[in-house]
MOPAC internal coordinates of N, CA, C and O (Angstrom, degrees):
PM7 1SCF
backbone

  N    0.0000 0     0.00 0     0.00 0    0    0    0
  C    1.4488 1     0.00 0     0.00 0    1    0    0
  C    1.5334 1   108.46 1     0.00 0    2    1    0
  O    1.2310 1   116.66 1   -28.20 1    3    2    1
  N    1.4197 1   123.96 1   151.80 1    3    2    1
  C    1.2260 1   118.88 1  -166.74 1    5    3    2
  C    1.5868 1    91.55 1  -155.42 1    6    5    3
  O    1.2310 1   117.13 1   -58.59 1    7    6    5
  N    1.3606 1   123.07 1   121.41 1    7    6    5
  C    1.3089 1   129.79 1  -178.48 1    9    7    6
  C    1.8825 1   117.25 1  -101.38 1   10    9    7
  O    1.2310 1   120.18 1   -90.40 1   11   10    9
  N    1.0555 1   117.27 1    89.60 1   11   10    9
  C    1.5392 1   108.92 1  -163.56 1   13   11   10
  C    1.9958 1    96.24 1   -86.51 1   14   13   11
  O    1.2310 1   130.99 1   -22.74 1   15   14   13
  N    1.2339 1    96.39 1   157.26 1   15   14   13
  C    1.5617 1   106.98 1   166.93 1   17   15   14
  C    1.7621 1   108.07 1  -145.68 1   18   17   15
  O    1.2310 1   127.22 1   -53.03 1   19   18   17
  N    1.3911 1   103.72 1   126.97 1   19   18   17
  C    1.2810 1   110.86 1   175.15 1   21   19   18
  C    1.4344 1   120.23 1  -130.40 1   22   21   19
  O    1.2310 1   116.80 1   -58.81 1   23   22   21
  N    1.5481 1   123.68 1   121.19 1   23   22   21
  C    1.1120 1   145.54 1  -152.02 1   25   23   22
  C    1.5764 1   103.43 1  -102.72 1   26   25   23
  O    1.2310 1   120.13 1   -62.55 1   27   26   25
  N    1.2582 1   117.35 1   117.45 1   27   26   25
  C    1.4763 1   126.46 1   165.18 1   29   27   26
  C    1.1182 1    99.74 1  -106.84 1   30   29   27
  O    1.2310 1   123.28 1     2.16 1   31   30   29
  N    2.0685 1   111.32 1  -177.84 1   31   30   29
  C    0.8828 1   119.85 1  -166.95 1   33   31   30
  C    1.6624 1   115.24 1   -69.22 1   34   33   31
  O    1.2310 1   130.63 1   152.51 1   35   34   33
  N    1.8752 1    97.11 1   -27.49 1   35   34   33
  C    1.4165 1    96.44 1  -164.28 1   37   35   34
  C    1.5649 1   120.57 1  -108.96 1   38   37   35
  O    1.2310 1   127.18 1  -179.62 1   39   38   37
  N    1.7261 1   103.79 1     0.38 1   39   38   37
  C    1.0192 1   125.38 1  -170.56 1   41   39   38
  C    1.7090 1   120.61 1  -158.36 1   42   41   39
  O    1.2310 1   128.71 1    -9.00 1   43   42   41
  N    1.3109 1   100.82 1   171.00 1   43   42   41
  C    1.6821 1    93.55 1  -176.65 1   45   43   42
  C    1.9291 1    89.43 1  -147.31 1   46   45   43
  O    1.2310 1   132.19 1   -46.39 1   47   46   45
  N    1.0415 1    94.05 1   133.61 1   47   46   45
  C    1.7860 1   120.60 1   176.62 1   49   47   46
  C    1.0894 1   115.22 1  -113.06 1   50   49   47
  O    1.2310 1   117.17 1   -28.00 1   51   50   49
  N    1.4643 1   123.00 1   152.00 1   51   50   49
  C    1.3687 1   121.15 1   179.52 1   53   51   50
  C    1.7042 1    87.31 1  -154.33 1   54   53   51
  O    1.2310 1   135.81 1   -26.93 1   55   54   53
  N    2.0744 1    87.01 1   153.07 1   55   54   53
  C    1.5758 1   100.98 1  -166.01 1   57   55   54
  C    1.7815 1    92.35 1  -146.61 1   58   57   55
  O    1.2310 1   133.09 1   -30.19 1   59   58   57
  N    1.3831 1    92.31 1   149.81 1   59   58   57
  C    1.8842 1   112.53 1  -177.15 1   61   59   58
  C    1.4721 1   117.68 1  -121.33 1   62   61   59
  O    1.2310 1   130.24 1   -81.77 1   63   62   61
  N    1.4484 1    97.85 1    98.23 1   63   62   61
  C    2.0666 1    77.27 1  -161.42 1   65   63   62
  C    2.0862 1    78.62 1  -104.29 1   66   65   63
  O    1.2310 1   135.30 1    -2.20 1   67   66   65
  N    1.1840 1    88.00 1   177.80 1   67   66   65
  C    1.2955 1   113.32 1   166.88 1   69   67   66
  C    1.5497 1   137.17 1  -153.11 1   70   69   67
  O    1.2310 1   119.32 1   -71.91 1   71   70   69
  N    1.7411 1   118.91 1   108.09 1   71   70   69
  C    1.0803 1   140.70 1  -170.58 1   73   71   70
  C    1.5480 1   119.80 1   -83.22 1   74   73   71
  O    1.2310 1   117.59 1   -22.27 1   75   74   73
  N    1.5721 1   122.19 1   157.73 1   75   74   73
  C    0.9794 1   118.88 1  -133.27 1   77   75   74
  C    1.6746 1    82.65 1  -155.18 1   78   77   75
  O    1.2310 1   124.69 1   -78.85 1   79   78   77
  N    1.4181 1   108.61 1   101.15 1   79   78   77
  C    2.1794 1   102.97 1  -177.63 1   81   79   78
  C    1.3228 1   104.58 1  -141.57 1   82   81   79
  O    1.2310 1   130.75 1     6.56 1   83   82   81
  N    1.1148 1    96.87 1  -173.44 1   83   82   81
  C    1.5061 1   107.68 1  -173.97 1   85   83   82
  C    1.9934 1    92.44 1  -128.44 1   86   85   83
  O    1.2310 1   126.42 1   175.60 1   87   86   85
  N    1.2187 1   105.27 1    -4.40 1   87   86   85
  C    1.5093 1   110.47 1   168.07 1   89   87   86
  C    1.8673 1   118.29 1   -50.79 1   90   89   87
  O    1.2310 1   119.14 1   -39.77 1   91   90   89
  N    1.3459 1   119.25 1   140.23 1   91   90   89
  C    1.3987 1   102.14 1   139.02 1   93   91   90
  C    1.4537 1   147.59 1   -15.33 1   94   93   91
  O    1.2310 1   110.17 1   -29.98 1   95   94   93
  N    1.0861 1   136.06 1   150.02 1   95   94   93
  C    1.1290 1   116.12 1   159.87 1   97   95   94
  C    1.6227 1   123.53 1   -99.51 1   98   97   95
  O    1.2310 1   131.70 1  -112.90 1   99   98   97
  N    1.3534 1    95.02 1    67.10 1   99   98   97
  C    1.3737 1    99.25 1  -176.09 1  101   99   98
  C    2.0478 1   121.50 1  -110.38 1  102  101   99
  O    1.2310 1   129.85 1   -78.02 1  103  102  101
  N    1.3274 1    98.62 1   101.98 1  103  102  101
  C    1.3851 1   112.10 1  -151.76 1  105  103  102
  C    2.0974 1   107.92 1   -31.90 1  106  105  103
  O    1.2310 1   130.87 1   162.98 1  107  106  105
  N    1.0825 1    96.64 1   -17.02 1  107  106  105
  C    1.9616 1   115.98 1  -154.80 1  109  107  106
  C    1.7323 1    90.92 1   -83.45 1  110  109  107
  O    1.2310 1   129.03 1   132.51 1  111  110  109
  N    1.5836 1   100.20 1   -47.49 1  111  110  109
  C    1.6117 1    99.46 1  -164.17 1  113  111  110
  C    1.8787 1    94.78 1   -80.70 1  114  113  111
  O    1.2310 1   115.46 1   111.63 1  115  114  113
  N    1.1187 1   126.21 1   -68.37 1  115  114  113
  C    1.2785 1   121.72 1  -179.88 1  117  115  114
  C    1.7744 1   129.24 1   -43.03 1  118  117  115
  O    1.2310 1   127.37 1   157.00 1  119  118  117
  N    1.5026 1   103.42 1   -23.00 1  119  118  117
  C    1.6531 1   106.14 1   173.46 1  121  119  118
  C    1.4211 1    85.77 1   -76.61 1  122  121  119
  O    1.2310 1   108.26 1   116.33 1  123  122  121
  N    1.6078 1   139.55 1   -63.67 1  123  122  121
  C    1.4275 1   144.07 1  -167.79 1  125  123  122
  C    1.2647 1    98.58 1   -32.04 1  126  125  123
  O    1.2310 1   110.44 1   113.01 1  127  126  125
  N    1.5485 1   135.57 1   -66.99 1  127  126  125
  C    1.5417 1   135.08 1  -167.80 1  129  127  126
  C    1.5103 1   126.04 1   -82.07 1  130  129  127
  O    1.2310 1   122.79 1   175.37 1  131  130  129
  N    1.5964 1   112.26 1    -4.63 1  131  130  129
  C    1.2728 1   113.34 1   169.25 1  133  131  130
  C    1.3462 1    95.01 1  -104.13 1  134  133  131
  O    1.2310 1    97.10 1  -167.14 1  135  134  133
  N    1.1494 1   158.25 1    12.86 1  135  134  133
  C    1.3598 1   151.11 1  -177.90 1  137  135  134
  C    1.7641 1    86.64 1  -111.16 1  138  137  135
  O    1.2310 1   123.90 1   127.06 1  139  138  137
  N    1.3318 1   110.13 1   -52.94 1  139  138  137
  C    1.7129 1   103.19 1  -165.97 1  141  139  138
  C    1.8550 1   107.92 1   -61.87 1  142  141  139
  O    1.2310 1   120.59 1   160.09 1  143  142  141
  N    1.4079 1   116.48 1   -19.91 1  143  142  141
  C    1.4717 1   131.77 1   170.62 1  145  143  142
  C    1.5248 1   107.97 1   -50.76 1  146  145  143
  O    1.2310 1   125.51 1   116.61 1  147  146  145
  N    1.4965 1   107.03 1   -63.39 1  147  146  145
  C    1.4036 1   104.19 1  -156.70 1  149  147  146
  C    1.9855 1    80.68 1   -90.91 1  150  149  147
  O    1.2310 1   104.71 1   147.93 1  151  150  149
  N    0.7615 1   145.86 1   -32.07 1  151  150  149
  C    1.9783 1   138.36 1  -170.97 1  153  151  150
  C    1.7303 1    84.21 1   -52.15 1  154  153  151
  O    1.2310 1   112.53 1   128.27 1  155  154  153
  N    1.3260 1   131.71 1   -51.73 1  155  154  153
  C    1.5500 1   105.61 1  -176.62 1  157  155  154
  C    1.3585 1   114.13 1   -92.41 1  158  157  155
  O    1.2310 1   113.41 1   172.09 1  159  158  157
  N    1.5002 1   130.06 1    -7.91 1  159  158  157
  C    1.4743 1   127.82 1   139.38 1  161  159  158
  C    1.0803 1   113.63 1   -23.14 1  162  161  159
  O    1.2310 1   128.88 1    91.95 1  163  162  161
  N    1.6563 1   100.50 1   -88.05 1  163  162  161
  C    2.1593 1   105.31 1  -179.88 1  165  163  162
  C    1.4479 1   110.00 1   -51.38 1  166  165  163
  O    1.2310 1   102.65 1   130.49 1  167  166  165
  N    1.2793 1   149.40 1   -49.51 1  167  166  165
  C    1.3857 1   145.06 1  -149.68 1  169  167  166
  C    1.8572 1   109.09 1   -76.59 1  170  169  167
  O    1.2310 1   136.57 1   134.03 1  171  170  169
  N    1.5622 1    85.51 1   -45.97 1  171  170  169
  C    1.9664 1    74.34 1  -161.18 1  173  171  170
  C    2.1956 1    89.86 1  -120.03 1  174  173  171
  O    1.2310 1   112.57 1   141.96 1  175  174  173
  N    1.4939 1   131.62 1   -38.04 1  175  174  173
  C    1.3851 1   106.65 1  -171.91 1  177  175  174
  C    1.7783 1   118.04 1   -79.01 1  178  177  175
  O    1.2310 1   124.22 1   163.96 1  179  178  177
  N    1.6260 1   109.50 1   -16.04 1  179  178  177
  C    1.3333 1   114.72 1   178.26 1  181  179  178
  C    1.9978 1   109.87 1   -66.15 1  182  181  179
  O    1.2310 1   131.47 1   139.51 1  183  182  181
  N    1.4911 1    95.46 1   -40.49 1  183  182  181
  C    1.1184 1    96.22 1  -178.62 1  185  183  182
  C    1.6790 1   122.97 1   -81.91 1  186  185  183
  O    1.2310 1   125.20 1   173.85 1  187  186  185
  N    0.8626 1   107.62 1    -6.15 1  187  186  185
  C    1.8071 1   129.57 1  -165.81 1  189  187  186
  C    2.3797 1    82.29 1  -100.59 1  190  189  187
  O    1.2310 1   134.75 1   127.07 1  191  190  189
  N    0.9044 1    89.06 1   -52.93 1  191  190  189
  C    1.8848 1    79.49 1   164.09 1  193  191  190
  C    1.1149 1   125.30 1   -80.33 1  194  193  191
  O    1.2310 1   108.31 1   141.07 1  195  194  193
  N    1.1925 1   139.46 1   -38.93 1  195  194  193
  C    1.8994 1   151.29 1  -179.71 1  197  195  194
  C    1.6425 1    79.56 1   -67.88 1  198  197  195
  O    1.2310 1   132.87 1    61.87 1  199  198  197
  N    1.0785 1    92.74 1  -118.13 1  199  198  197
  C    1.9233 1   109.38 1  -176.62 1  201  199  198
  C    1.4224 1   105.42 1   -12.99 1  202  201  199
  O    1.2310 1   117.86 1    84.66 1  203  202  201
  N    1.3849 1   121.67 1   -95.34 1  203  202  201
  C    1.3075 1   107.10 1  -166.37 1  205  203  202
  C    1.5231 1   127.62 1   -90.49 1  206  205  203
  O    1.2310 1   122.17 1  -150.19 1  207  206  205
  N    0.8847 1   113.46 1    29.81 1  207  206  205
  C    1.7460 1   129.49 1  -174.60 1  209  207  206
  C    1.4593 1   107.30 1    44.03 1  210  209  207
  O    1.2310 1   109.80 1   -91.61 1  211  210  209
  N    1.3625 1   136.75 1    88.39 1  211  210  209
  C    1.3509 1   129.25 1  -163.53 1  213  211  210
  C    1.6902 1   103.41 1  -108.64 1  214  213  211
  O    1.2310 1   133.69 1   167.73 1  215  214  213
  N    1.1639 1    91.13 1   -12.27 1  215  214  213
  C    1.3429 1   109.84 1  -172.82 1  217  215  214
  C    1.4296 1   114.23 1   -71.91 1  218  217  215
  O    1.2310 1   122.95 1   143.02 1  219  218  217
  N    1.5094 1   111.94 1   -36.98 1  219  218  217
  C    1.6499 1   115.31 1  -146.63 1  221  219  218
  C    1.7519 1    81.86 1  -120.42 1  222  221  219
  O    1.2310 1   118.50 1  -163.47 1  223  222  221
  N    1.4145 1   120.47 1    16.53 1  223  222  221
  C    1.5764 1   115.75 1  -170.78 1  225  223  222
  C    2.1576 1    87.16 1   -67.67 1  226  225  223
  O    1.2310 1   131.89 1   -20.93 1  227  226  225
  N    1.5156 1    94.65 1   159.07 1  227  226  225
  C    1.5873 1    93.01 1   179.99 1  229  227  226
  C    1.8124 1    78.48 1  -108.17 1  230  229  227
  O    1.2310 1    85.57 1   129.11 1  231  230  229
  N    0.9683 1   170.86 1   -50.89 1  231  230  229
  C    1.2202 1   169.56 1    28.73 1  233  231  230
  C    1.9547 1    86.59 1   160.13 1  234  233  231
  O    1.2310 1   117.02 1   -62.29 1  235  234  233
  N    1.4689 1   123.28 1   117.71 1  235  234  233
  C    1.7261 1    92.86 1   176.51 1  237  235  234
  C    1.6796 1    82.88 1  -162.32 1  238  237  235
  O    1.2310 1   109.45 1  -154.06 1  239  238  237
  N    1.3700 1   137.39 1    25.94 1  239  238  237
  C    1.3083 1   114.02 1  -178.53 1  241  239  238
  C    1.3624 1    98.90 1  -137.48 1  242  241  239
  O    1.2310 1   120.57 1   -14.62 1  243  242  241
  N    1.3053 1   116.52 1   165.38 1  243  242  241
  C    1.5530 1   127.45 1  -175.17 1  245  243  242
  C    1.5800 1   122.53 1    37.75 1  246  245  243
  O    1.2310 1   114.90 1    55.54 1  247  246  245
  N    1.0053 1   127.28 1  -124.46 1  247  246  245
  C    1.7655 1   120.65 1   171.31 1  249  247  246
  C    1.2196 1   116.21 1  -107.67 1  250  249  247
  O    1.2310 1   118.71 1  -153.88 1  251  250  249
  N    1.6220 1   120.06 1    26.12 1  251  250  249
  C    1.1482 1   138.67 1  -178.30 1  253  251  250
  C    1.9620 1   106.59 1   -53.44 1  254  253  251
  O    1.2310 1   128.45 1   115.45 1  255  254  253
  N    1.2814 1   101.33 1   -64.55 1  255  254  253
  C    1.3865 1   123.83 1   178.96 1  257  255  254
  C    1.7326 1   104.43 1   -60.73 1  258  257  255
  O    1.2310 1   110.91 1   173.35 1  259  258  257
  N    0.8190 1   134.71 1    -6.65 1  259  258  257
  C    1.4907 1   115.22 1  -173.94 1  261  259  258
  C    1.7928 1    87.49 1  -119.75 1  262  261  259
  O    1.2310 1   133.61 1   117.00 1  263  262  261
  N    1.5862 1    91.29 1   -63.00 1  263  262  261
  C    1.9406 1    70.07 1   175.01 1  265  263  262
  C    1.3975 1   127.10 1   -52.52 1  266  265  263
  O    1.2310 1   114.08 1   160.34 1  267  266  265
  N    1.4411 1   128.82 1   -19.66 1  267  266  265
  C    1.6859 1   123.22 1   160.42 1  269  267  266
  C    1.1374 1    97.16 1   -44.27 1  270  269  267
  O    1.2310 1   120.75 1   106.57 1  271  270  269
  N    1.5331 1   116.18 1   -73.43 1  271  270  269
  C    2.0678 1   132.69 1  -148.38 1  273  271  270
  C    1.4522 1    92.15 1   -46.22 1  274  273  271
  O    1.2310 1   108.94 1   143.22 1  275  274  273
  N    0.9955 1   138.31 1   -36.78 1  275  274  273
  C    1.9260 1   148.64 1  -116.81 1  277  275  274
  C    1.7095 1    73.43 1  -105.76 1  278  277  275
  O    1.2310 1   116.39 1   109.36 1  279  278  277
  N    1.8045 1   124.46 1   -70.64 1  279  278  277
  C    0.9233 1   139.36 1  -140.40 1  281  279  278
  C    2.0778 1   101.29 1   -86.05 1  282  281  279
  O    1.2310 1   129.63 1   157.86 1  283  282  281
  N    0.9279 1    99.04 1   -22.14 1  283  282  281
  C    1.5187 1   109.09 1   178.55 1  285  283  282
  C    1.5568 1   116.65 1   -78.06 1  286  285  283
  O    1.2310 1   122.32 1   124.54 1  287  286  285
  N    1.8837 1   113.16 1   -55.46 1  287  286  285
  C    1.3986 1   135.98 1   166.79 1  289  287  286
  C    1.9602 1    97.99 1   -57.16 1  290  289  287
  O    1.2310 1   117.85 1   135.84 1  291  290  289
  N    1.0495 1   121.69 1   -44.16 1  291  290  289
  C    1.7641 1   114.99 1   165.89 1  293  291  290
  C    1.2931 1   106.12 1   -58.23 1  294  293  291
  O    1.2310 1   106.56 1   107.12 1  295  294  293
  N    1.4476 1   142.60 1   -72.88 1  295  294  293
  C    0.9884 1   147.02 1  -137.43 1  297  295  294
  C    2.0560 1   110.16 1   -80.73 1  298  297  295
  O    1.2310 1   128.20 1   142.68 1  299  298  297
  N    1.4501 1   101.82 1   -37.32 1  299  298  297
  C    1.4742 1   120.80 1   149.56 1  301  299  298
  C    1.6059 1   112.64 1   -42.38 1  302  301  299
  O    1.2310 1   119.88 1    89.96 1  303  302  301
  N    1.2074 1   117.84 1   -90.04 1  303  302  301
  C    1.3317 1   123.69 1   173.29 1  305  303  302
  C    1.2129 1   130.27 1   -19.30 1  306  305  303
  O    1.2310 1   126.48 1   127.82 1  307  306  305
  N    1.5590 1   105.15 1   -52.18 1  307  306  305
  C    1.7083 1   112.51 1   171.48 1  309  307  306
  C    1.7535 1   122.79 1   -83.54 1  310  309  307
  O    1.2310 1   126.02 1   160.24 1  311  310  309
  N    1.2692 1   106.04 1   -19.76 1  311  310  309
  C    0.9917 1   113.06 1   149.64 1  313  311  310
  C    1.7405 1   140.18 1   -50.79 1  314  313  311
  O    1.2310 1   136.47 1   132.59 1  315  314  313
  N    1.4755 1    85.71 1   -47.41 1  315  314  313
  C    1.7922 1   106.94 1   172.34 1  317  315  314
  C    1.5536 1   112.42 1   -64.31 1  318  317  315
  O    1.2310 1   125.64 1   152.29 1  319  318  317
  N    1.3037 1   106.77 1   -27.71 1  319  318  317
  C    1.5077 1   117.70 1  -167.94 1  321  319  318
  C    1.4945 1   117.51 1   -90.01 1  322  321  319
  O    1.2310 1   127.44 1   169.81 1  323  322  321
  N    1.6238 1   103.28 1   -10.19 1  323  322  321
  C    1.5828 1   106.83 1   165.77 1  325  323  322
  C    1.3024 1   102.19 1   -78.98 1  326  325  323
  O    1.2310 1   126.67 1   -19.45 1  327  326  325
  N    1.3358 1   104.77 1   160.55 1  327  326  325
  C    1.8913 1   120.39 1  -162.29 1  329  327  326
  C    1.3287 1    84.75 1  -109.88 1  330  329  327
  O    1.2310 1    94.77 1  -144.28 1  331  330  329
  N    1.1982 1   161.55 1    35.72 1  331  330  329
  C    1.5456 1   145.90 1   165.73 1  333  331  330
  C    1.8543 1    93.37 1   -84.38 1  334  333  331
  O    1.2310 1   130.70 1   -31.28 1  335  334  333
  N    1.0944 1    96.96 1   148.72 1  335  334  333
  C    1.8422 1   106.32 1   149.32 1  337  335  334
  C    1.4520 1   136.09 1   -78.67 1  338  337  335
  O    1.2310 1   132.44 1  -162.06 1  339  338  337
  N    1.3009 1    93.57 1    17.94 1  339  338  337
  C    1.4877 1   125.94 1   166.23 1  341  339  338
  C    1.5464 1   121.04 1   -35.02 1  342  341  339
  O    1.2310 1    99.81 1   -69.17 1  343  342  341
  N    1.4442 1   154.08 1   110.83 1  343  342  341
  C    1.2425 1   111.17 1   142.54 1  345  343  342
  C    1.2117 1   151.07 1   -23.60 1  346  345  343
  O    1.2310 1   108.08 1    -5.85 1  347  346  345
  N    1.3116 1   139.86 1   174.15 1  347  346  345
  C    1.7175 1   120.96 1   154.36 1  349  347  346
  C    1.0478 1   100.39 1   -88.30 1  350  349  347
  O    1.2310 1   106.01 1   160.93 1  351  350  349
  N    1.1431 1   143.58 1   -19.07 1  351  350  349
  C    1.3570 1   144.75 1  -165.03 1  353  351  350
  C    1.8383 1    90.23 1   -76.94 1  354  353  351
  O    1.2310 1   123.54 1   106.43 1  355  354  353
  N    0.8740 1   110.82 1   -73.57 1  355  354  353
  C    1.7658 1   117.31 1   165.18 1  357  355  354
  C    1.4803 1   121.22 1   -38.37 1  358  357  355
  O    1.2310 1   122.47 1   135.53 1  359  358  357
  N    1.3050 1   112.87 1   -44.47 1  359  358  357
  C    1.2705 1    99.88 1  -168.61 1  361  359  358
  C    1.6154 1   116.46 1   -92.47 1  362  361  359
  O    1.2310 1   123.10 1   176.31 1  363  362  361
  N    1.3127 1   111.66 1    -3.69 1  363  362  361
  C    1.2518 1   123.07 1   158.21 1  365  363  362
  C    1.7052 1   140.52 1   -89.34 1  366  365  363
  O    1.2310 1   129.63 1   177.34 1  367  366  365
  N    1.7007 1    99.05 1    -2.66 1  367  366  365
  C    0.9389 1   108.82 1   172.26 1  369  367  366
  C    1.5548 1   104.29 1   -83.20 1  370  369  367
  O    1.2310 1   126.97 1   143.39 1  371  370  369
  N    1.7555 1   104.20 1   -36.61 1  371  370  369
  C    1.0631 1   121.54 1  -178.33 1  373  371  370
  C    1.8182 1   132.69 1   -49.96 1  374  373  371
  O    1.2310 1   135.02 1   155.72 1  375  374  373
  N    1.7069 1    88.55 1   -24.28 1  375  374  373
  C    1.0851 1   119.08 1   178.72 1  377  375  374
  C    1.7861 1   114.70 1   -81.99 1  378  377  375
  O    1.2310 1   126.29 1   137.06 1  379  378  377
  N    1.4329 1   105.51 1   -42.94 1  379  378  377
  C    1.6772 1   110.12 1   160.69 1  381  379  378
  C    1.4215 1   109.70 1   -32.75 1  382  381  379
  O    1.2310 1   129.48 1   120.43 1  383  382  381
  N    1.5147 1    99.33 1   -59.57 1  383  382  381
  C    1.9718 1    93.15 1  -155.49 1  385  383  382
  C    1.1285 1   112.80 1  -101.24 1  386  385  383
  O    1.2310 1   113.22 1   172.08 1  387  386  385
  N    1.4570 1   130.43 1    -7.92 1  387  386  385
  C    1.4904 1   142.72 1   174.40 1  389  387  386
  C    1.7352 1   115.87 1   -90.23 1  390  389  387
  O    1.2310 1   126.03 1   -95.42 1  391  390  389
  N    1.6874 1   106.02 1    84.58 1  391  390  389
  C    1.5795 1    83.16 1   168.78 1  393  391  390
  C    1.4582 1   143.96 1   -64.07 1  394  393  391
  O    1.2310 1   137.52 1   166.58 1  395  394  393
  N    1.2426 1    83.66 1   -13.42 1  395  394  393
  C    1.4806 1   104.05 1  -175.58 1  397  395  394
  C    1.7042 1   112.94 1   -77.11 1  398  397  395
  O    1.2310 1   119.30 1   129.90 1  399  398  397
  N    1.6126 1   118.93 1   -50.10 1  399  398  397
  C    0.9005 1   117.99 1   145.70 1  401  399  398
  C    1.7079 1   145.19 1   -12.63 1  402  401  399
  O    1.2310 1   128.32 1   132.29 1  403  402  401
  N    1.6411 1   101.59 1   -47.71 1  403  402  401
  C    1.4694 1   121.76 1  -171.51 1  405  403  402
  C    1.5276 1    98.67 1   -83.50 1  406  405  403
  O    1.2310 1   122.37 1   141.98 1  407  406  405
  N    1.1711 1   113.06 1   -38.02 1  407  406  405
  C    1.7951 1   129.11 1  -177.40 1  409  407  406
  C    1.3343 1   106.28 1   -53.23 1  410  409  407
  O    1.2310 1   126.48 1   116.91 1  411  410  409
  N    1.6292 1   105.14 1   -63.09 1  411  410  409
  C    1.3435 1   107.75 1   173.41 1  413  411  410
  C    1.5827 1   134.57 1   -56.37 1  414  413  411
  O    1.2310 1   126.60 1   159.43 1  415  414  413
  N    1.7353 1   104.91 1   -20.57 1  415  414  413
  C    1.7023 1   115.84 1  -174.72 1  417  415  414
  C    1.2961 1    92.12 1   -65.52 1  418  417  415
  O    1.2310 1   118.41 1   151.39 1  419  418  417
  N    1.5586 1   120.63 1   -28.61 1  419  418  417
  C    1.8057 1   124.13 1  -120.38 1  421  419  418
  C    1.7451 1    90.97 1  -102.97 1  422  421  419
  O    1.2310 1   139.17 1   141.76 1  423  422  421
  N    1.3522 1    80.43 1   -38.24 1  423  422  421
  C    2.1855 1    79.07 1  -169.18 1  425  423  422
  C    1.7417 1    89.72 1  -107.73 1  426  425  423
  O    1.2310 1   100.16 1  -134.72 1  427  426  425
  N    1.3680 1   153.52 1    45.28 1  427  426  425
  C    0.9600 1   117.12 1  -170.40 1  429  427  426
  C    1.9502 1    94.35 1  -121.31 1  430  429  427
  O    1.2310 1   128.98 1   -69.19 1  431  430  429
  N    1.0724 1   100.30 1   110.81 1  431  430  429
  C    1.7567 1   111.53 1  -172.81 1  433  431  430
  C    1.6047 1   112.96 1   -56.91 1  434  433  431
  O    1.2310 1   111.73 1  -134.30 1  435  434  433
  N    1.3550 1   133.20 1    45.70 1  435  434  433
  C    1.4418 1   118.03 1   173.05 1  437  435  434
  C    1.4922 1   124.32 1   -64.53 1  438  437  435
  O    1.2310 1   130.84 1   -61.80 1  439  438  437
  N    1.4566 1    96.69 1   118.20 1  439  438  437
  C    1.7600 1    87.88 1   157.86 1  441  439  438
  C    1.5161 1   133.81 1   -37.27 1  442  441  439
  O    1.2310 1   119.27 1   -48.38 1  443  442  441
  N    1.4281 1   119.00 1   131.62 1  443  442  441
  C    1.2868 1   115.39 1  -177.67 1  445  443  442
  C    1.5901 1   107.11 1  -105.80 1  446  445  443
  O    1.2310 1   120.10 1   180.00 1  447  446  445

C-alpha cells in the first residue's frame, strides 16, 4: 500500500493505491520501482498523448494501432535528438512545414 498526498496551492489530495509483487518487502526497493513506473509514465506516454494525441487516435483494427505507436515512439525519439531548445510540441509542428527540417531529423547521425 502506498499513500501519496499532493499539495497545491488551493488544495491538498490524498490517494491509496495498492500493489501487488513478488518483491521483498523492502520499503527502498519498492518506492525505487513504483517511482521508475510512473518516471516513464511522465517522460514518454504523457507526451505521446499531449503532443501527439495518442489517446483520441480512432485507429483500433488489425496492426493499425501498433504500427501508429511504432511510428509516433520513432518520430518522438528523433525529435528528442534534435539539439534545438525547441519544444516537441514545436519542433514537430516545425517539422509539418519545414522539409528541410524533416531531412535533417532523418539523416542527422547523433551520438546516443
Amino acid at each position: 500500500m502506498v499513500k501519496r498526498e499532493r499539495r497545491l496551492w488551493n488544495k491538498t489530495t490524498t490517494e491509496v493505491c495498492f500493489y501487488i509483487t513478488s518483491l521483498g518487502a523492502d520499503a527502498r526497493v519498492l518506492g525505487k520501482a513504483i517511482r521508475s513506473h510512473w518516471g516513464i509514465e511522465n517522460s514518454l506516454h504523457w507526451i505521446l498523448d499531449v503532443t501527439f494525441g495518442e489517446d483520441h487516435s480512432r485507429i483500433r483494427t488489425g496492426h493499425g494501432p501498433m504500427n501508429m505507436g511504432l511510428l509516433r515512439r520513432l518520430s518522438l525519439n528523433l525529435l528528442k535528438r534534435e539539439p534545438s531548445k525547441q519544444s516537441i510540441a514545436q519542433k514537430r509542428y516545425r517539422a509539418a512545414m519545414d522539409n528541410d527540417f524533416v531531412i535533417n531529423l532523418l539523416l542527422s547521425n547523433h551520438s546516443c
